[in-house]
C-alpha positions, 0 to 999 in steps of 0.5 A: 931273218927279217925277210923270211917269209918272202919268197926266194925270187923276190928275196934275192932281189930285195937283197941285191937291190938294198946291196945297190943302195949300200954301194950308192952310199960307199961310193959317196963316202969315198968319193967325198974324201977322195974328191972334197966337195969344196963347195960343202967343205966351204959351208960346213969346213974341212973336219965335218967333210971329212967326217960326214964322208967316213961315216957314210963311207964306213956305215955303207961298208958295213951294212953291205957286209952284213947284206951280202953274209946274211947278217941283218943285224950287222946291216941294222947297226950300220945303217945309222952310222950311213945315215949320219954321214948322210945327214950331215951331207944333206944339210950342208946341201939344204945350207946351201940351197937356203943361202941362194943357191937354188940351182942344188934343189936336185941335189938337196932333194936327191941326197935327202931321198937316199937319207931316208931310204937308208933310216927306212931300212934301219926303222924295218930292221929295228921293228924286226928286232922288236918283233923278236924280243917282244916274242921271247920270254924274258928270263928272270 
C-alpha cells in the first residue's frame, strides 16, 4: 500500500478525502448525462458529451472502489480513465472561454483544478508502482 508508513489518523483521512474527490468526479460524469450541458454539447457535439461524461463517470466509480477496498491499483488504472473524461470537459470549457466567453474562466480554471488533482493521484500511484518493480528481482 503506497500510504503505509503514514499514520493511521491521517491515513484514514487521505483516504476519505481522495473518496470525496472521486465522489466530485462521478457526480460530474452522471450529472453531464443526466442534465446535458448544452452549451459544451453545443461546442464539442452530442457523442463527445456524452462520452467525456461515462469516462468520468466510470473512471470516478472505479477509483473510488478501488479507494474504499484498499485496492490501489484498481484506483491507479482508473484514475486515467477520470482524467480522460475530464479533459475532454475541460477543453470544451477552455473552447469556450477562447471564443469570447470569459464569464467560464472560473469554471475553466475549476475543472482544470480537479483534472490535475485526479493525474496527481495516478502519477503517485504510478511511481509507487515504479518503486515496486524497481525493488523485485527480476526473474530470468
Amino acid at each position: 500500500m503506497p500510504d503505509r508508513d503514514i499514520p493511521p489518523r491521517w491515513r484514514r483521512l487521505l483516504r476519505i478525502m481522495r473518496a470525496v474527490l472521486y465522489t466530485c468526479v462521478i457526480c460530474a460524469g452522471v450529472g453531464g448525462l443526466i442534465w446535458r450541458p448544452t452549451t459544451i454539447a453545443g461546442t464539442i457535439g452530442e457523442p463527445l458529451t456524452v462520452w467525456w461524461t461515462m469516462l468520468a463517470a466510470t473512471g470516478g466509480l472505479v477509483a473510488l472502489t478501488g479507494v474504499v477496498t484498499g485496492r490501489w491499483q484498481v484506483e491507479a488504472l482508473a484514475t486515467w480513465v477520470a482524467v480522460g473524461g475530464l479533459i475532454g470537459y475541460a477543453i470544451a470549457v477552455w473552447g469556450i472561454v477562447s471564443q469570447g466567453s470569459p464569464t467560464r474562466l472560473a469554471q475553466a480554471f475549476v475543472i482544470t483544478g480537479l483534472t490535475v488533482a485526479v493525474a496527481e493521484q495516478g502519477v503517485r500511484l504510478a511511481a509507487h508502482a515504479a518503486k515496486l518493480r524497481a525493488m523485485t528481482p527480476r526473474r530470468r
